[in-house]
N, C-alpha and C positions, 0 to 999 in steps of 0.2 A: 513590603517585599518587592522586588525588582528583577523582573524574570526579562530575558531578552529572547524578541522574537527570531524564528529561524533563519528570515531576511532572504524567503523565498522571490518576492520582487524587489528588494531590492536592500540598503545595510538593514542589517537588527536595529531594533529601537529596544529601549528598556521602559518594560511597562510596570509600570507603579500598581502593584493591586496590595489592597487594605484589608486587615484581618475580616472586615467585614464579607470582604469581595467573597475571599474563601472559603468564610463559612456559611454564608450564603448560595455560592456552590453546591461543599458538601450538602447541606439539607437535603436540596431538591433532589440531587440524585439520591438518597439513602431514601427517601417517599416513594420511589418508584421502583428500587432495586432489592431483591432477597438480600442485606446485609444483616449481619448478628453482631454481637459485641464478641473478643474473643476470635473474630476468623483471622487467619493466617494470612498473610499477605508477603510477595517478595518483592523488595526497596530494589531492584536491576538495574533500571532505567537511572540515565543522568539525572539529578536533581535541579539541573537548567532546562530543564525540559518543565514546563508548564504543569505536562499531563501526570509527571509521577511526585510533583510537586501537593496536585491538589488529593492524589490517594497517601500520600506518606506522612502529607502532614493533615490537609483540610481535612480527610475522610479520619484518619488515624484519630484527630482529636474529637471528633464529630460521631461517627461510628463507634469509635472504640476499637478499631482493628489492630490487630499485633502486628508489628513493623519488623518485618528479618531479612536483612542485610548480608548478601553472598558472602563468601569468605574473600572472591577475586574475581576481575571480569572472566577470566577464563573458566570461571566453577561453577558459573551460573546455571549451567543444564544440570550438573548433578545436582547443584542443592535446591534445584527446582525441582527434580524426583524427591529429595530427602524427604522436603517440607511436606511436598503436596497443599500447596495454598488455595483454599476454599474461592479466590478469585484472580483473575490475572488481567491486567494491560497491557497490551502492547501495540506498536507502530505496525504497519504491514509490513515491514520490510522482515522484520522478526517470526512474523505469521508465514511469509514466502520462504523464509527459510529452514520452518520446520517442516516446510513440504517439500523444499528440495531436497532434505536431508532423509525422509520418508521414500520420496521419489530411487534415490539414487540406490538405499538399502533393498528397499524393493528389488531395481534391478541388478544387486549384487547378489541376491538370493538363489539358492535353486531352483532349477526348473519347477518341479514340483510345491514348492514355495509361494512363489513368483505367478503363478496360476490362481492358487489361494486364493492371496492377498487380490491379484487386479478382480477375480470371480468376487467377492465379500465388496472391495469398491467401487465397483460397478452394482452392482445392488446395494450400495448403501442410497448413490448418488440418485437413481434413477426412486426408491423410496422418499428422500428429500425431496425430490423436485413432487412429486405425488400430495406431499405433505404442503408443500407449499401453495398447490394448487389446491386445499382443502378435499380433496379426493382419499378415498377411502384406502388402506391395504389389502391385497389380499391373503386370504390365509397362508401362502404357501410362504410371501414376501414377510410377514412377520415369523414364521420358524426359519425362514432363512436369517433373519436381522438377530433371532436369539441364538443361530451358531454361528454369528459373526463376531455376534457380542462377545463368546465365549474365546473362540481362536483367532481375531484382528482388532476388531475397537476395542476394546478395553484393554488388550497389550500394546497395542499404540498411544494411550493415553497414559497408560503406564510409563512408559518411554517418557512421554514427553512432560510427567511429573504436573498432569491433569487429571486424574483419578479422583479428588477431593472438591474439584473447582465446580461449583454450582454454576456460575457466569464468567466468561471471558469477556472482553470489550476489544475493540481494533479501533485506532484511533490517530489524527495525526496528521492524514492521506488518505485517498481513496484504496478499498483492496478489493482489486479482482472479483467477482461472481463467481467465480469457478472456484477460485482459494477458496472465499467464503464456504459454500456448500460442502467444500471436499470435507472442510475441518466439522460442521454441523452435521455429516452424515454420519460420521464416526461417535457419533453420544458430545460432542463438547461444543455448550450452548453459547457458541462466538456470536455476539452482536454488535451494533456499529454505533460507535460515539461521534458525537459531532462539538466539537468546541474551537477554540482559540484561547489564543494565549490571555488578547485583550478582555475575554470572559469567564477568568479563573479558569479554565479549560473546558468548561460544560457547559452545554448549550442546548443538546436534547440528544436520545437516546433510546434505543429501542427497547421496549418489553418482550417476553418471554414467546407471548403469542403473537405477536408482529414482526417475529426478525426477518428479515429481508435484503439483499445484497444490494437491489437498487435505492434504499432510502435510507435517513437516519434517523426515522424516528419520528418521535413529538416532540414538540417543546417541552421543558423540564418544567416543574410548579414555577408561579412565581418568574417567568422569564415569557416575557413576551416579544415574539417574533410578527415582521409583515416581509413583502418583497417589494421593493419599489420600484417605479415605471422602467427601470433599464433593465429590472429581474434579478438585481442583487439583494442578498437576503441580510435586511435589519434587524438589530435587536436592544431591545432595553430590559432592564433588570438591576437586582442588589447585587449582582454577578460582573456586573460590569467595571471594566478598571477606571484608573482617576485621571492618568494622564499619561504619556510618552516624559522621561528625567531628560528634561532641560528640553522638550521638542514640542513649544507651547503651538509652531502652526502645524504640526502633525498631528496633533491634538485634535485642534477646529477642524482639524479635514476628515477624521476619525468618528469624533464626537459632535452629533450635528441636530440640529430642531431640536435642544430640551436634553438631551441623552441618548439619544437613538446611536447605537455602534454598525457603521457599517465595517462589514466583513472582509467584503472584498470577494465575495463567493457567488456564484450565479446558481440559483436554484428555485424550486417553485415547491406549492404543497400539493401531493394526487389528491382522488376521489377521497382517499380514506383521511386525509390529515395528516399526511406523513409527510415530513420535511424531504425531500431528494434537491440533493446536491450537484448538480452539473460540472460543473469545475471552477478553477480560479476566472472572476469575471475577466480580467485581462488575456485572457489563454486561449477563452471560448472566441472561437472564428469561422468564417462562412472560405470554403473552395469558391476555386474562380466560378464553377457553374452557381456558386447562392447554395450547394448543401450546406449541410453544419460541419463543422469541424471541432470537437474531443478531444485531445490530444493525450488525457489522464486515462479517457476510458479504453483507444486503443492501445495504451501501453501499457496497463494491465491486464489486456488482452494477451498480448506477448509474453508479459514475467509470469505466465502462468505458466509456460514453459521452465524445466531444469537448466536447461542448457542457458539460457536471457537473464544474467542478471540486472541489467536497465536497459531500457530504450527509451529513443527521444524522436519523436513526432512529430512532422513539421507537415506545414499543408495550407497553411492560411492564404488565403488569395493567390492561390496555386493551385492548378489543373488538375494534382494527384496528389496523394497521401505518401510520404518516404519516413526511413526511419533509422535513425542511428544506431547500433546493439554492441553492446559491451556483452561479451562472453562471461557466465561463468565460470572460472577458473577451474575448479574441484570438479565440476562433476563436463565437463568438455574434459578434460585432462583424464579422468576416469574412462569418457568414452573412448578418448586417442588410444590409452593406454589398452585398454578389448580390443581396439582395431590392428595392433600394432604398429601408430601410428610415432612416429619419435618428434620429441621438440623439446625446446631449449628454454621458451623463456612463453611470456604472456603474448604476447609480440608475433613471435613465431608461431605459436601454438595456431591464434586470430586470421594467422596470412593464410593457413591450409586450405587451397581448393575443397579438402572432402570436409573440415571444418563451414565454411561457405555453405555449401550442400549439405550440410545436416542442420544447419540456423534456416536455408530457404524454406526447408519441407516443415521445422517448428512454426516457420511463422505464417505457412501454406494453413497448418490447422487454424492456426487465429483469424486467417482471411474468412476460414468458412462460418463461421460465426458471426462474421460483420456485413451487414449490409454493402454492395459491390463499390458504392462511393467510398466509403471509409477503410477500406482495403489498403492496405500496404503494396504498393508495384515498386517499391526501388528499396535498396538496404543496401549500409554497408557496413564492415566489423568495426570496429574501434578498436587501436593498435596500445591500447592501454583502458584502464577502470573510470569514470569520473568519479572523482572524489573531491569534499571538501577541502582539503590542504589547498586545489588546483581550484575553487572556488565554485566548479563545475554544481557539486551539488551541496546541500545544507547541512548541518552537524544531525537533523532528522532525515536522513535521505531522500530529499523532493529537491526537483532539479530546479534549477535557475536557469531559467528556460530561455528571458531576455539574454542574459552574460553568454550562455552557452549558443544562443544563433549569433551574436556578435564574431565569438570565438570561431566558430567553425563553419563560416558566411561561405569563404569559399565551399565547403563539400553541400550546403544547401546549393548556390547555384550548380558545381556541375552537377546535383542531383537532375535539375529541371533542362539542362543544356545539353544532355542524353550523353555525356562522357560517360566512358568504363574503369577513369580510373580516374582520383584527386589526390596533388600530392598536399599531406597534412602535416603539419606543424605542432604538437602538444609538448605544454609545457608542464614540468616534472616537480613536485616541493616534496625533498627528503623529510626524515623525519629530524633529520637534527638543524632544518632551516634550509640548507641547502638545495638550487634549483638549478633543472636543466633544461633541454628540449631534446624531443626527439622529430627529427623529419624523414618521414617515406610515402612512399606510394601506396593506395592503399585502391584494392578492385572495386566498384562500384557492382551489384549484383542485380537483378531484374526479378521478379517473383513471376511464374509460372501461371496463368491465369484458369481457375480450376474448372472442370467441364463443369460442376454445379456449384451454386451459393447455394447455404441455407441463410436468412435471413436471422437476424440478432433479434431474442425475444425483448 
């Protein structure tokens, strides 16, 4: 089989994996994971995608799981209630969305509603975080979790057609700590996979009693992991692919000493033997003063907001952290429309002063989260989506970070050149081929520096 990679750094490559590869996969994850013969599963996700590759077929033939197939991309949430599938994968982008979608209904609710719910989420979260620090509940915090269960988690699971699911998996991308938890607080046992494409998609993966938003886990059976002296993390195994079709020195550069796969990912193992993932080794960079520079983990800091649906993060050997935001569309368009606020298109909506001012105070909470270096001091809106078509981001939504500072070089400098405003150029590909541009002016914004940091745990 010949699956192509997302071509996050740079084209896709098609990676050659052999029946072997994938069922040697399967196994190791089915040794570690609650699967039964018989469980439900939904076929959603593209079949070019690695990850629904190695559950539709590797786990399907391997497990013995039932394979059901949406009716249309558009039917996927209800026949995701119909089924109620005993497990689910998904991307983060998929996972942020069912919390923006949670988020927005939330505050469409009434008053009296809308209390409820944030009273039940806020004691779920503040439970998690308890749970996670092995600390105890107390009595009053368990009969509060069992009329939560009764009148929010379990009707929100319901919704989102999780009621049956023993394990969910997040995979793909980094997601958020905050996503993470929100979704765990609610009863739905979301854990994080770690794979590639180059390694039938599985690589290691969290258990029941180890989930955790900052790691991924252990190695899987059978799959052995080290970090090499630069801190990017290797791997050999029956998991591993055979080549790159027709890309014999991409191969050598891949496949090195014997089999060993590098990934291309910077990460270490903690105290416990948990894999933690840093980011793409190419991504991770030092500020002009020598901090560290993240780019993955403060942008997940921000998409934990409704309003953000991407941001792009720049900072490497530069003085300060800034950041690009593409609005989302639905629920910014929901908030204009409570304000009565009028607009015409994406465009217009992006340019709104009070649009501006309601992205600065979203992204004022993510500062308080981060340590005062990794702080966001400069933003500005994005007068359109990055999307794949415009090459901006991948057919798995992870940004192509190199292509995308080329593209928009200018709004990096006048970020650091103290302008208020860059005029920007993005280019447009319809859906039936045709392309355009649009050119305007577009404000540069400042973030407001907050009387206190809390520090990022």
């Amino acid at each position: 089989m010949i699956v192509y990679t997302s071509g996050t750094t740079g084209s896709p490559k098609g990676v050659m994996l052999s029946h072997r590869n994938m069922i040697a996969a399967a196994e190791g994850f089915i040794e570690v994971n609650d699967t039964k013969p018989s469980d439900n599963w939904l076929s959603y996700l593209p079949m070019a995608w690695v990850g629904d590759a190695a559950f539709s077929l590797g786990m399907a033939l391997v497990g013995k799981l039932v394979v059901n197939c949406p009716e249309s991309p558009e039917s996927v949430q209800r026949d995701l209630r119909e089924l109620g599938p005993h497990a689910m994968l998904a991307p983060p982008r998929i996972w942020e969305n069912m919390l923006t979608s949670m988020q927005v209904k939330g505050g469409d609710a009434s008053p009296m509603k809308r209390r409820v719910f944030e009273y039940f989420r806020s004691l779920a979260e503040r439970c998690e975080l308890k749970r996670t620090d092995g600390k105890p509940l107390g009595l009053g915090e368990r009969l509060g979790l069992m009329a939560g269960e009764l009148f929010v988690y379990g009707p929100v699971r319901d919704q989102l057609g999780l009621r049956n699911a023993r394990w969910c998996y997040t995979g793909g991308a980094p997601l958020g700590p905050d996503t993470y938890r929100f979704f765990r607080s609610f009863g739905i046992n979301l854990k994080q996979v770690y794979g590639a494409t180059e390694a039938s998609a599985l690589i290691a993966c969290q258990s029941n009693a180890e989930a955790n938003p900052n790691t991924v886990g252990r190695p899987m059976p059978r799959i052995e992991i080290k970090i090499d002296g630069n801190g990017e993390v290797m791997l050999k195994g029956d998991n591993v692919f055979v080549g790159y079709f027709k890309q014999e020195e991409a191969t050598r550069e891949t496949l090195v000493d014997g089999g060993w796969l590098r990934t291309g990912d910077a990460g270490f193992f903690d105290k416990q033997g948990q894999l933690v993932i840093i980011d793409r080794a190419k991504d991770v960079g030092k500020l002009s003063d020598g901090s560290a520079f993240a780019p993955q983990f403060i942008e997940n800091k921000l998409k934990f907001s409704p309003y953000i649906r991407e941001a792009v993060a720049f900072g490497h050997a530069r003085p300060m952290v800034v950041a690009m935001i593409a609005i989302d569309m639905q629920t910014v368009g929901t908030w204009a429309e409570r304000k009565g606020l009028p607009y015409t298109s994406f465009m217009d909506l992006s340019r709104k002063p009070e649009v501006a001012g309601l992205i600065a105070e979203e992204i004022a909470k993510a500062n308080a989260t981060l340590p005062d270096v990794q702080q966001v001091k400069r933003f500005l809106l994005l007068n359109k989506e990055l999307e794949a078509d415009d090459a901006e981001m991948t057919r798995t939504r992870k940004v192509r970070r190199k292509f995308v500072a080329e593209k928009y070089a200018a709004v990096i400098e006048a970020f650091y050149n103290s302008k208020d405003q860059v005029e920007v150029t993005m280019d447009i590909t319809f859906e039936d081929g045709r392309k355009s541009s649009i050119t305007s002016d577009i404000a540069i914004e400042d973030i407001k520096r907050p009387q206190t940091v809390r520090q990022a745990a």
